[in-house]
Every structure is written in structure tokens, then in C-alpha cells.
C-alpha positions in Angstrom: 0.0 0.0 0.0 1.4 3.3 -1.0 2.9 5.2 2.1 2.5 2.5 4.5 4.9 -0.6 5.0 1.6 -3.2 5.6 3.1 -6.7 5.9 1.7 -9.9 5.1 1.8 -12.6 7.8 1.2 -16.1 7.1 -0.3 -17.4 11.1 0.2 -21.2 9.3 3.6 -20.6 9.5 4.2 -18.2 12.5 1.4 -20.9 14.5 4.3 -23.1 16.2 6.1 -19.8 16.9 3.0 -18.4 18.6 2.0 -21.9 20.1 -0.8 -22.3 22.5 0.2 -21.1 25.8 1.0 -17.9 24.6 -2.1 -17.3 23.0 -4.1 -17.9 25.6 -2.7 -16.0 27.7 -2.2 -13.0 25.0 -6.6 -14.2 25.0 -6.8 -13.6 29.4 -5.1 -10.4 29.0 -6.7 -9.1 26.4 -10.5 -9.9 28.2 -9.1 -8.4 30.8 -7.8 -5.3 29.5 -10.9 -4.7 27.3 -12.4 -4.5 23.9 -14.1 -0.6 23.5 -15.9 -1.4 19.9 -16.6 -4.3 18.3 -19.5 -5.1 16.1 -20.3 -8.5 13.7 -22.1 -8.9 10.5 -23.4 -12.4 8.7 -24.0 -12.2 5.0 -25.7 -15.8 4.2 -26.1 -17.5 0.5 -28.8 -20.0 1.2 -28.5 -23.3 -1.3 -29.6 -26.9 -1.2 -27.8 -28.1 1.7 -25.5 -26.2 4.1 -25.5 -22.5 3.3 -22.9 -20.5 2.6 -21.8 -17.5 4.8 -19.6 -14.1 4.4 -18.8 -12.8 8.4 -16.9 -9.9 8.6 -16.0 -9.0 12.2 -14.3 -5.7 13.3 -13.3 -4.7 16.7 -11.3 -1.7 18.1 -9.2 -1.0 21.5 -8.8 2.5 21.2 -5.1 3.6 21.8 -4.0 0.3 21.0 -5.1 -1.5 17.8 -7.9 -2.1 15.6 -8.8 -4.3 12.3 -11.6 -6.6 11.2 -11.8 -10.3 10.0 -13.4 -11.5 7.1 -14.2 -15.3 6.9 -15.9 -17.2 4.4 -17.6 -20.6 4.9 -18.0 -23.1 2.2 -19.6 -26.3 3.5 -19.8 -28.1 0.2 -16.5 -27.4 -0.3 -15.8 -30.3 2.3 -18.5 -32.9 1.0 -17.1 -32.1 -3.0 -13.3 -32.5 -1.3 -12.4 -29.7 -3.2 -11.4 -26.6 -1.4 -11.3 -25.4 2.3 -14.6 -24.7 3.6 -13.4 -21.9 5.6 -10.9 -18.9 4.3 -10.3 -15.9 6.4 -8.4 -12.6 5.8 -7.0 -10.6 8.9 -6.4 -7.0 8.6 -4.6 -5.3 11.5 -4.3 -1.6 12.0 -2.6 0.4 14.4 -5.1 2.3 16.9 -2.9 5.4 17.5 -2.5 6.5 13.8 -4.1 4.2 11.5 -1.6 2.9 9.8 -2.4 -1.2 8.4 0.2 -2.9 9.8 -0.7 -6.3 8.6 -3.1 -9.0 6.8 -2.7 -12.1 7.9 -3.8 -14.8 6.2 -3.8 -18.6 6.8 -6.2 -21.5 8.7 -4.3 -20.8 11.5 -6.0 -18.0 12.2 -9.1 -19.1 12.9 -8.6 -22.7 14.0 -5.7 -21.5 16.6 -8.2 -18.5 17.9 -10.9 -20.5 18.4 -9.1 -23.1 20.2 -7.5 -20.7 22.3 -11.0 -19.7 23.0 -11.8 -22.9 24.4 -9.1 -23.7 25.9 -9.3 -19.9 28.2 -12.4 -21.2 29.2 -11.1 -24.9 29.8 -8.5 -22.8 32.4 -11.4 -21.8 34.5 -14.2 -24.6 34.1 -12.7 -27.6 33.2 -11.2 -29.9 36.3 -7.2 -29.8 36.7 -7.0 -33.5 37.0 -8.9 -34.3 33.7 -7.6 -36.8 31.7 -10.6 -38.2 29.3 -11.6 -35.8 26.3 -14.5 -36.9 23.9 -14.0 -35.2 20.6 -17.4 -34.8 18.6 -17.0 -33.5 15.2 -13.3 -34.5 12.9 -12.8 -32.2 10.7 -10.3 -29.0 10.4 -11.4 -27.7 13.6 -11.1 -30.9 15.5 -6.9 -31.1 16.3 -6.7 -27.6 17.1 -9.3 -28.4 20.0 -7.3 -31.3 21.4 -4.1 -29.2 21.1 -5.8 -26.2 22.5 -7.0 -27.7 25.4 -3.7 -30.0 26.7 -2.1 -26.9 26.7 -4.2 -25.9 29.3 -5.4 -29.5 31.0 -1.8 -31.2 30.4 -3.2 -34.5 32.3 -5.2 -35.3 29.3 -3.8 -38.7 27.8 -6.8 -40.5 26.6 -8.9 -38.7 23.3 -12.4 -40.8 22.2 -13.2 -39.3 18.9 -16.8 -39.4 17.1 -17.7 -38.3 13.5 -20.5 -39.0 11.6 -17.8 -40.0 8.6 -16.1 -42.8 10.4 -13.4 -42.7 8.8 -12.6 -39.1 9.4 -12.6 -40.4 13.2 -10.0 -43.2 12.2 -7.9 -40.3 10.6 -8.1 -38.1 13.6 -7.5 -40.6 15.9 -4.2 -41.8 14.1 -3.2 -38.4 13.6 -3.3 -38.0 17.7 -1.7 -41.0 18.2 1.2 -39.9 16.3 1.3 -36.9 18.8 1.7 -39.0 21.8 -2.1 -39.5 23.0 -3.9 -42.6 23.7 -6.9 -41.9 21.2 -9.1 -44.3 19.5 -12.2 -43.6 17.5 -15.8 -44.3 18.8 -18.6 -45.1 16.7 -21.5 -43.7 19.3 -21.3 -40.2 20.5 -23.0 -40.9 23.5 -20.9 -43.5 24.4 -17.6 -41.1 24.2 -19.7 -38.1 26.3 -20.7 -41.0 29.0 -16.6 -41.3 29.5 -15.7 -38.4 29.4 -14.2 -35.2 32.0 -14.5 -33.1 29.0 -16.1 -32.6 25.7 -16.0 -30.3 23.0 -18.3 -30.4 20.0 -16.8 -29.2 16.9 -19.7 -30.0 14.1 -22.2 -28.2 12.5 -25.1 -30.3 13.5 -29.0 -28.7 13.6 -30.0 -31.2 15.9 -28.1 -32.4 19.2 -25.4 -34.0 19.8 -24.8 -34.1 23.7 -27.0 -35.9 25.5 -27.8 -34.2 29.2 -28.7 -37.4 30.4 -24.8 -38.9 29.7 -22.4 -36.5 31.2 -21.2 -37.3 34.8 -20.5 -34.9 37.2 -17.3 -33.1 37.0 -17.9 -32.7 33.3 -17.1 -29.8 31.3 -18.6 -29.2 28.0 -17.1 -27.2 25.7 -20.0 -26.1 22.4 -18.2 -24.6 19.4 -19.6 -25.6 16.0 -22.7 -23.7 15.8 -22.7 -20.4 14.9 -26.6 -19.7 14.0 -29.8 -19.8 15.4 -30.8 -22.8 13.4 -27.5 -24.9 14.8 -27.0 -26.7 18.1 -25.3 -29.7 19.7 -26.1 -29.9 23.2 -29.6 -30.6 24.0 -31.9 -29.1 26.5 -31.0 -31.6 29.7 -27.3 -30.6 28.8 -28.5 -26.7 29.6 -30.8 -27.5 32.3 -27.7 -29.5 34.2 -25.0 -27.3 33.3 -23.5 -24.1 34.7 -23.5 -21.7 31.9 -21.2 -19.5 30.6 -20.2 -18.1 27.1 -17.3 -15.9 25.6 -19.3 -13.2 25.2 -23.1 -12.4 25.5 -23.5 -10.1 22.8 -22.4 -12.6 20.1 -23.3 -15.9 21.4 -26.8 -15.7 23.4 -29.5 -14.9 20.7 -26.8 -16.2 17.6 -26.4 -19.5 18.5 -29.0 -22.1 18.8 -27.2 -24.3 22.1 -28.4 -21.3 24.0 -31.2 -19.3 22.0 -33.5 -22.2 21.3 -33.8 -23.5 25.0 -34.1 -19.8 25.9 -37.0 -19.5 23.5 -38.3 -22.7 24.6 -38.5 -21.2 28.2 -35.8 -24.1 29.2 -33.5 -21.6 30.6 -33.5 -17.9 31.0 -30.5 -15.3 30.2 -30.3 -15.1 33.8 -28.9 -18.5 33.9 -25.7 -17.6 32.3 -23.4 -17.5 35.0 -20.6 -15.2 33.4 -18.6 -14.8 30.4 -14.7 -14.6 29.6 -14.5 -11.0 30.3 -16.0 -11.6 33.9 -13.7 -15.2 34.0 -10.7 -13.5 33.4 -11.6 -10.4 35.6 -12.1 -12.4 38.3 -15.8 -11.3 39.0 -17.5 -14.6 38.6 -15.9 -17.7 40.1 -15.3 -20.7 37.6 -15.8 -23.9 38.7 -16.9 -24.5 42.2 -16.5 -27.7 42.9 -15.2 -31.1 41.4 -18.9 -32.3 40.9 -20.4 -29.8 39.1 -20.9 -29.9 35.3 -19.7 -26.6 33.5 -20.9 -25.8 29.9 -18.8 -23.1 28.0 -20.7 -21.7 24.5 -17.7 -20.7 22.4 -19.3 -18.4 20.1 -16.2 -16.3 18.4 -16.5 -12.9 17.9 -14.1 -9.8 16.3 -12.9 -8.9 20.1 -11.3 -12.3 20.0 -9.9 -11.9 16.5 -8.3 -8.7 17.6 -6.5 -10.2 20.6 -5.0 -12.9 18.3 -4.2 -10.7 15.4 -1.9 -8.5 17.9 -0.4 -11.9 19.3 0.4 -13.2 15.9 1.7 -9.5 14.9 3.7 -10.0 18.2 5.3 -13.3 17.5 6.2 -12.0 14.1 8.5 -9.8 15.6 7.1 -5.7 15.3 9.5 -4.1 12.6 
């Protein structure tokens, strides 16, 4: 760009630079610090089938940085085998001048963020001495949220992974077996949530997934594939039993249909979220309370979040 020395960041390959740790905790800093704008916008395509989506995501700190994430999502794309379903586009500006300072590119992006998410969450709700995670969902999304959340929950050794494809569950489970963890793949979801000390749901399923009725106590569920009204993979007994908390309200009570359909349903109330990340991190709601209860975390993205990993991948880069 003419007067302005904007670089290009690839996160795939600055990702095992970065690594997990230090995202999250670029992620607790950042909700604790503060986001001052940030707004979302969902331009949909619908088609037979899974519709197609345009977000575009913007947030601002002022004094410090501001930018906005586009993200496109493909569905077919996975079913054809042909292209990524998702491809985002970062573009990082500097809050004190203006100046673009970066656009990052790569599935890193997203995939590491939203993992990060989770796994920020995980720090606060899951139970330190986990050990059994039940993977629902194998596709790009899937590894990131094992890797995500032993960063966090290191005592995790044992990964059940469920797919509908069952032989996208046989890949995923190989592929974590090659990284040191006892996984195997499961053909019954239930089954793997009935083990389990935590579980995170990474499909786009309309109908539920996670049965109430299976998770012991201690369990902490962690809800990321849906990202509309019409999706959802936890069912109403998963809400009912569960304390509730989400990354933020804004974007994640009315947009996504784990909490918005039992809230229309009259299932739960809004008052029933116990606290988001912002109030997690700021130490104004306590995260889990005891080794007992079951924890459910909604992990429903948003640009605030997309900000705070931007600046940690513009950080890893090393600032010119």
C-alpha cells in the first residue's frame, strides 16, 4: 500500500512460533484489558444443503489496535473434497495512527483462535485433573481443540473421537496417536460423552449432539460448532444441568441455537448464564466450584477475539 509498510503474515507458518500457551494468555489479557468497539455482521447464500456464509468481524481498543476479520464458509467445499470450507483474511491496524500494519492470512488463524477460546475457558471450568476428552466433530477444527485444550489441561492422555464420517474419526485418531495420546475412535457419540471429563463439540449439527442425560458430574462441556440460530449440539438436559457461561453475551446468546432455542423454549432464562470470559478473566464470577459440578462453555467467536489474536500473531512476528 502506497505510504504505509503493511506486511503480510502467514499465522500457518508463525502458529508453532506463537503456540498455544501464549495465546491464551495473550486471549486472558486481552478480556481483561478490554475491547471498547466491536461489532459482527453475517451475509448468508442459502442453497440446497449447508448455506454459505460471508462474516466480517471488526473490533477496536482504542489507543492500541484495531482491524476486522473477514471469513468465508464453504460447506460443500468439504463434502465435494475440493477446497477449504473456511478462508479468512485478517487486517490489523494500528489504533494510534491508522496505519495497516498487517493482513494475515492462513487457517491458522481461525482454528488456533478458536481453540485458544476454548481452551481460556477450559483454564477456568474444566477440572485440573482431567484426563478423558470426547471429541465430537473431525474435521479441520477438530486437532486444534485437542491441542488447544492440553495446553491448558496437560493430564489429558486419553482422546475418544466421534464423527459422523467414520473414517474421518479413524484419521483423527491416528493423527493423535502420532502426537503422543492414547486416542481411538468411537462409533457412538454418546458413548464417548458417558466417559468423558471433557467434551468439546466441533460439528455443524441442527440437531443435538450431547445428551444431558450422559455427562457425569465433574464434566465440562465445551460447544463450538454452531454459529446460528438454526444450529445446536447440546440438547436441553445438557443446559438444564449445566453451569452456563459463554465468551461473550452479545455474540453468542441470541446467535447461536445451544443457547437461544432453549431460551426460547423457556428451558433456561439469560439469567442462567453464570458469566462470560470477560468476567472469567476479571475475576468477577468464580469458575468452577466444585469437582462435581458440570460446567458448559458456549464458544461463540467474535471480532474482540480476533483482535486479541491478530496482535499476538503481529507479536510473534516480531514488530518491525
Amino acid at each position: 500500500m502506497p505510504g504505509f509498510d503493511m506486511r503480510a503474515l502467514d499465522c500457518d507458518m508463525l502458529g508453532p512460533r506463537l503456540g498455544y500457551p501464549a495465546l491464551v494468555e495473550a486471549l486472558r489479557a486481552g478480556h481483561r484489558a478490554g475491547v471498547d468497539l466491536v461489532e459482527r455482521t453475517l451475509l448468508t447464500e442459502p442453497r440446497p444443503g449447508a448455506p454459505n456464509h460471508l462474516l466480517v468481524w471488526p473490533a477496536w481498543r482504542f489507543g492500541g489496535h484495531l482491524g476486522a476479520k473477514l471469513v468465508s464458509v464453504f460447506p460443500g467445499n468439504g463434502e465435494s473434497g475440493g477446497a477449504p470450507t473456511n478462508a479468512t483474511v485478517y487486517v490489523l491496524f494500528d489504533g494510534r495512527d491508522g496505519r495497516p500494519l498487517a493482513c494475515l492470512t492462513g487457517d491458522a488463524f481461525t482454528t488456533m483462535k478458536t481453540a485458544a477460546d476454548s481452551a481460556l475457558a477450559a483454564r477456568y471450568l474444566a477440572r485440573p485433573e482431567a484426563e478423558v476428552l470426547a471429541v465430537l466433530g473431525a474435521g479441520a477444527q477438530a486437532p486444534a481443540q485437542v491441542a488447544g485444550l492440553v495446553a491448558v489441561r496437560p493430564g489429558l492422555r486419553r482422546v475418544l473421537v466421534w464423527n459422523r464420517t467414520g473414517a474421518r474419526a479413524l484419521a483423527l485418531a491416528a493423527s493423535l496417536r502420532a502426537q503422543g495420546l492414547d486416542a481411538e475412535a468411537v462409533t457412538e457419540a454418546g458413548a464417548a460423552v458417558a466417559q468423558a471429563d471433557i467434551v468439546t463439540a466441533v460439528t455443524g449439527a441442527t440437531e443435538p449432539i450431547v445428551e444431558g442425560t450422559r455427562l457425569r458430574p465433574g464434566t465440562h462441556v465445551d460447544l463450538v460448532g454452531g454459529f446460528t440460530p438454526a444450529m445446536r449440539e447440546a440438547d436441553d438436559e445438557t443446559v438444564r444441568r449445566g453451569r452456563l457461561f459463554v465468551d461473550t453475551r452479545r455474540f453468542t446468546v441470541g446467535a447461536c441455537g445451544d443457547l437461544a432455542r432453549p431460551i426460547a423454549d423457556g428451558v433456561i432464562g439469560e439469567g442462567d448464564i453464570a458469566g462470560d470470559l470477560f468476567e472469567l478473566c476479571r475475576g468477577e464470577v468464580p469458575g468452577r466450584r466444585d469437582d462435581r459440578e458440570i460446567t458448559v462453555f458456549k464458544n461463540g467467536g467474535g471480532g474482540h477475539l480476533d483482535l486479541m489474536t491478530a496482535v499476538a500473531f503481529w507479536e510473534a512476528a516480531g514488530q518491525p
